[in-house]
N, C-alpha and C positions, 0 to 999 in steps of 0.2 A: 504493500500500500504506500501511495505517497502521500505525502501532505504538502499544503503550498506553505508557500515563504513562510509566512506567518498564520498562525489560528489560533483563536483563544481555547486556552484550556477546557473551560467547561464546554466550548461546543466539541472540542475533541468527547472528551465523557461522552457525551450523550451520542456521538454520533459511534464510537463501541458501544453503546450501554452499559457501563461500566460506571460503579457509583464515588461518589464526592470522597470518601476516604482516600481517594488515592491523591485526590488536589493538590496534600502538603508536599507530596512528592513531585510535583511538578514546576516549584517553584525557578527555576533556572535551567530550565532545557532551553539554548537556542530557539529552536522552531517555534519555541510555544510562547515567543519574547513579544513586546509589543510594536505595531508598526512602526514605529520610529525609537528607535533605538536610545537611551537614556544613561547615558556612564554613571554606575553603581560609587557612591557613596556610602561611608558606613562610620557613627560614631556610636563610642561606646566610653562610656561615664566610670569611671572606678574611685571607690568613695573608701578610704581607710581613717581610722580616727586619733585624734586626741592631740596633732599638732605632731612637729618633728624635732629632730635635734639640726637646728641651722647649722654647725659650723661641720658636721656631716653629711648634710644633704645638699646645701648649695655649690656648685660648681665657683671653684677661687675667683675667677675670672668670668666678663662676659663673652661674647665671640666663639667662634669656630673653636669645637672640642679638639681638634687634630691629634695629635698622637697625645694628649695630656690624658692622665687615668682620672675616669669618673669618681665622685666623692664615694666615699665607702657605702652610703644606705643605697645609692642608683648604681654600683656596680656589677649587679645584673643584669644593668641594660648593656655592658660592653657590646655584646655579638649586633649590636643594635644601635649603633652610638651614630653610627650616622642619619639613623630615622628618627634622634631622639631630636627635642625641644624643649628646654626649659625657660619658663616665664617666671621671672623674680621681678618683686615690688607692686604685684597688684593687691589691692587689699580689699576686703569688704568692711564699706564704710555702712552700709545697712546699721542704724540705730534701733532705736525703740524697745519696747518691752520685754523681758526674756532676759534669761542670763546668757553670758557669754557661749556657752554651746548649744543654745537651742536657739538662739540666731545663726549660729556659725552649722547649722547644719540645717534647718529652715530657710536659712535666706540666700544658702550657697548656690541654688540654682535657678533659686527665683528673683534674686537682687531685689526684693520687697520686703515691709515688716511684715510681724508676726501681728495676726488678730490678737484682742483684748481675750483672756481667755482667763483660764482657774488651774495650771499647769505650774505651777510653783519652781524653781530652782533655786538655791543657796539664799539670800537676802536679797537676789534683784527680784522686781515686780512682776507677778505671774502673768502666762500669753498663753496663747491658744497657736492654731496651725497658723500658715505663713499666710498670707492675702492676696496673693497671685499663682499665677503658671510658672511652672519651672521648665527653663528653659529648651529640654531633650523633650517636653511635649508640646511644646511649642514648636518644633522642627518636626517634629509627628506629626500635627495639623498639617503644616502645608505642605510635606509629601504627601500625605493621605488623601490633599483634595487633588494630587495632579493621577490619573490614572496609569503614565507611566511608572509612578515611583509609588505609585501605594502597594500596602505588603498585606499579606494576610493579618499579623497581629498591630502593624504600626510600629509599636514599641516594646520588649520586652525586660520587666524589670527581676533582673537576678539578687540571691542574699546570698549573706553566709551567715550564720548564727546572728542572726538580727532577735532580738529579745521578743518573745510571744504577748507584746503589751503597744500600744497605741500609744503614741506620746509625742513631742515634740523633739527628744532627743534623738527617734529610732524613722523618721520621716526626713526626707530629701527630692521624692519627687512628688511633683503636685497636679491635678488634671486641672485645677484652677482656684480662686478664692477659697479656702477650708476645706479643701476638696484632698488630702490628703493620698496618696497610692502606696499600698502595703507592697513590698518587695516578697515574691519568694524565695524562702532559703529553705525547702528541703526540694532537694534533684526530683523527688518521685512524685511532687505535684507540677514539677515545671516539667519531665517527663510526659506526664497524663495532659498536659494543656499542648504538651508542643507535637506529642504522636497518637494522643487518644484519651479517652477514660480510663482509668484506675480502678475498678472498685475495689479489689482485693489486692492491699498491696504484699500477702502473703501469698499468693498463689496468680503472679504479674504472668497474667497471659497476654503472649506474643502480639505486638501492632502488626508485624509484616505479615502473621499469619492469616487473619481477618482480611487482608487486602493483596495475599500474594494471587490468588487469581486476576485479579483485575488488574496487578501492575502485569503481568506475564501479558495479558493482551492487548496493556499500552505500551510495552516494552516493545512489544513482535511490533506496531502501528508506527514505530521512531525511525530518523534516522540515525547511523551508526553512533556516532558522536552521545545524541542524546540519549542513545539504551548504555553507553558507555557511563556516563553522568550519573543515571538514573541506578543502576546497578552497583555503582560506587556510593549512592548516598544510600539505597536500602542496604548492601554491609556495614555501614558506618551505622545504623539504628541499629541491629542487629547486635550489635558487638558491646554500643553503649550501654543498650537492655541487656544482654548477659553479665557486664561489670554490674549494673543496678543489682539487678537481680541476686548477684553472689553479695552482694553488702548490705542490703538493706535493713538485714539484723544489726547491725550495728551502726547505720547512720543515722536512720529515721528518725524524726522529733517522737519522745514519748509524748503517748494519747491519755487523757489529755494534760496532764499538769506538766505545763514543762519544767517547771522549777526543779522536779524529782530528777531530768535528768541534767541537770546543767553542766557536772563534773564531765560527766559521760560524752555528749557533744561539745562540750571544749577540747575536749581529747583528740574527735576525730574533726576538728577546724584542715586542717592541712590533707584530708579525704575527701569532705564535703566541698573544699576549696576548688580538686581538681575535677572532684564532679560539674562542678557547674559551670567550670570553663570549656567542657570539652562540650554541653550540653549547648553553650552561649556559641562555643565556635559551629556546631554541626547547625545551631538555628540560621545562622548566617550565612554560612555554603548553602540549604536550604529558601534562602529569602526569603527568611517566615517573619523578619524585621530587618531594619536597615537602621535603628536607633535602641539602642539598648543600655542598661544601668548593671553596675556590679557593684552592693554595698557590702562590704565587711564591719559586721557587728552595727554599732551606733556609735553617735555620738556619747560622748561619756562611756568609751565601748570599755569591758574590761575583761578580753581573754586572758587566759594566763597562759604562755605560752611553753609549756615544760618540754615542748620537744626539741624547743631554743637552749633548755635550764636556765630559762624565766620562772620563778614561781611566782613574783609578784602579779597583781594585776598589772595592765596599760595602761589608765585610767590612775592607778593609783602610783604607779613609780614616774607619769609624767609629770605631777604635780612634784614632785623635788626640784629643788634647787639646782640651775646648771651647774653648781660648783662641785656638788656629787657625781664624781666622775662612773663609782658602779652604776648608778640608776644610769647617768648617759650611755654608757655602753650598754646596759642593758635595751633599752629606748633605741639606741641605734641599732641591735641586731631586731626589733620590733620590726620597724620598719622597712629594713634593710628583707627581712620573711615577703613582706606587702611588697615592694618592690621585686622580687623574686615572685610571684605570682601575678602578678603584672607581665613581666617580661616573660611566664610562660607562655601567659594568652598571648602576645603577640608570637614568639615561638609555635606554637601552634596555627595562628594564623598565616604566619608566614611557610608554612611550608605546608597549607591547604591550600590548591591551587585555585584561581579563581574559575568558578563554571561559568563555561560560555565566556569565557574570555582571555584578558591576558595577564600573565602575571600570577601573585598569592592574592589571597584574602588581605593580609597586610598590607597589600601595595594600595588596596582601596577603600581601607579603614583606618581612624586615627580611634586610640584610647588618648582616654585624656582620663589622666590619674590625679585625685587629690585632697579633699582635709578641711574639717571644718575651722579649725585653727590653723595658725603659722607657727605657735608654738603653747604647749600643753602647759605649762604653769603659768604663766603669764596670762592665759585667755586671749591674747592677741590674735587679732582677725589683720594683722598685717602680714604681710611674707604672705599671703596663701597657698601651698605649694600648686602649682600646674606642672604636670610633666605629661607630654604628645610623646606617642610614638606610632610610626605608621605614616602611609601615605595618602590617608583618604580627603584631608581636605585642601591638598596642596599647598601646605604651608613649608619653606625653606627650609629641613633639620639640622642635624648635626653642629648643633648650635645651643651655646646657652642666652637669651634676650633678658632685658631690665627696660620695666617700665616701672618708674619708682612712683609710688603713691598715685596710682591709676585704678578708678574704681574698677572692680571686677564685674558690673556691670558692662563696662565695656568689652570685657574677655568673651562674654555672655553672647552678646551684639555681635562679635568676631565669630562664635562658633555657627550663629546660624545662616548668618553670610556663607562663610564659606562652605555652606548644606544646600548652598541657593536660595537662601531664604532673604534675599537683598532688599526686599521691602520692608524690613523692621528695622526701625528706624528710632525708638525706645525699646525698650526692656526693662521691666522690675520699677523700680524706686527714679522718675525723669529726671530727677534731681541729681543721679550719679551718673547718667550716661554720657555727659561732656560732648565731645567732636565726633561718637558713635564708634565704630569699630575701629578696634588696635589698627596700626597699619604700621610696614616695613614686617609682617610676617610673610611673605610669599618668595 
């Protein structure tokens, strides 16, 4: 059978009879692309907490990394140094109610305050959620209204041990005004959203099996290339659900009190970690989003990291004084972990080739990793760290930039420009947007 140039999926379906389950599998076949072809973009948000240790993590100097060694917490990025970017001196000036990290993790993507609320922190004045959009769903809109770029989900929002409670501290992305969005953070519900229903996660029957007949007779309907594609992303479910499936005793959030197992899933942080990268990278080979969030824990997060031989919390050894040279070392192998899981995901990206086209996944997606402080005892919402790596929004790498006392509003403004989004023109709080987006990144 041939097919013409171009034909939309569903009329493919219906013209085998063949039902809607196999959809998610069709997201990136050539043939089945849209008439006018749209160069694939991809960001993806990674959120680690409680501020860094500055005089470890900023690069000495500004300018071109060249043969100088990255500071010891982004020395994971090496293999990668020429896709890297880092932005020093933007800060979030966002005031108002809330203590120091529940602005700095409410206002970080929204560049807005936080509503009047009954959310209590330390001695500053209680707030509620933030009172706008954040920005990675604001770039979801307006993909979602061009029909070349809209995705099955729009946006997908990843966790890792984010705490089973509502609050302003454990929130970062927002659909709009109080409109808070819960990330998840166990694999076997972002599994069941991303390849099917769950109901019994003790006896996880097969997605490919429910639908191998029907990919087998849109397999036979492809041309070569596309049963190539296709046959490569269903072993790639295949293999991810057999990892689930041999772990799921020991990853799974306990039903229901999670507090019972809190020890238990601090443990496997560094398991669930790589689950959800490899689940965040196959959605994206997949095109099941083109914007996506990875939060590690919360703000005020406090794993204890023992596979570090960290016993303290994060949370609680960043509040020491930088003159505590244990606690900073400790804090910088913290971070220094998050940075390592960062540059797996792009590792992984990068050697997923892109479907239907050229290059990796990495060549046409940027993370942009970073913090709702600049630094954990202090509460400072200056330094913010950003650190880019990847190629997706065509910004110049291999390079560290300073924009000193530049609202991060503006970073904001930069990211969704360069998503295409060049008609936004504010963002968040109008008050901090200045001359609109950063410029001398490209």
């Amino acid at each position: 059978m041939t097919l013409p140039g171009t034909i939309s999926r569903r009329n493919l379906l219906r013209r085998l009879g063949v039902g809607s389950a196999v959809l998610p599998f069709l997201g990136n076949l050539p043939s089945l692309a849209a008439a006018t072809a749209v160069p694939k973009q991809r960001l993806v948000v990674v959120f680690s907490p409680d501020g860094v240790v500055k005089k470890n993590f900023w690069p000495a100097e500004s300018g071109a990394f060249g043969n100088r060694d990255l500071p010891p917490i982004l020395a994971a990025f090496t293999p990668f140094k020429d896709r890297l970017l880092t932005l020093k001196g933007i800060n979030n000036k966002v005031t108002g109610d809330g203590d120091g990290h529940m602005r700095g993790m409410g206002c970080l993507l929204t560049g807005i305050e936080l509503l009047p609320g009954n959310v209590q922190g330390g001695s500053d004045t209680p707030a509620g959620w933030a009172s706008g959009i954040s920005i990675d769903q604001e770039i979801k809109h307006h993909l979602q209204a061009n029909p070349g770029l809209a995705t099955r989900f729009g946006s997908l929002e990843f966790g890792v041990l984010v705490p089973n409670k509502a609050d302003t501290w454990t929130r970062m992305v927002y659909a709009g005004p109080n409109k808070p969005v819960a990330p998840i953070d166990d694999p076997y519900q972002m599994f069941a959203k991303l390849y099917g229903e769950t109901r019994d996660r003790e006896s996880m029957r097969s997605v490919l099996d429910e639908v191998c007949e029907d990919l087998a007779r849109v397999t036979a309907a492809l041309p070569a290339e596309d049963r190539r594609i296709l046959e490569e992303h269903a072993a790639l479910v295949r293999g991810l659900e057999r990892d689930l499936a041999d772990q799921r005793s020991t990853v799974a959030h306990p039903v229901p009190a999670l507090e019972q197992g809190v020890i238990e899933q601090n443990d496997q942080m560094p398991r669930i970690s790589r689950m959800q990268i490899e689940l965040l990278v196959s959605a994206l080979s997949a095109d099941f989003t083109r914007v996506a969030t990875l939060q590690y824990t919360n703000s005020v997060g406090q794993p204890h990291m023992t596979w570090l031989g960290v016993d303290e919390g994060q949370h609680e050894l960043s509040h020491e004084p930088n003159s505590n040279e244990a606690a900073q070392e400790k804090l910088t192998k913290i971070n220094a972990w998050y940075a390592g899981e960062v540059a797996h995901l792009a590792k992984r990206l990068a050697e997923t080739p892109e479907p239907g086209g050229d290059g990796s996944l990495l060549d046409h997606t940027t993370i942009v990793w970073t913090n709702e402080l600049g630094e954990g005892n202090s509460h400072s919402r200056d330094d913010i760290p950003w650190v880019l790596v990847g190629g997706g929004l065509g910004f110049t790498t291999g390079r560290g930039l300073e924009f000193p006392g530049v609202p991060h509003n503006r970073f904001l403004i930069t990211l969704a420009h360069a998503m295409g989004h060049t008609s936004l023109v504010r963002f968040g709080n109008p008050d901090h947007c200045g001359e609109g987006p950063l410029t001398g990144l490209a």
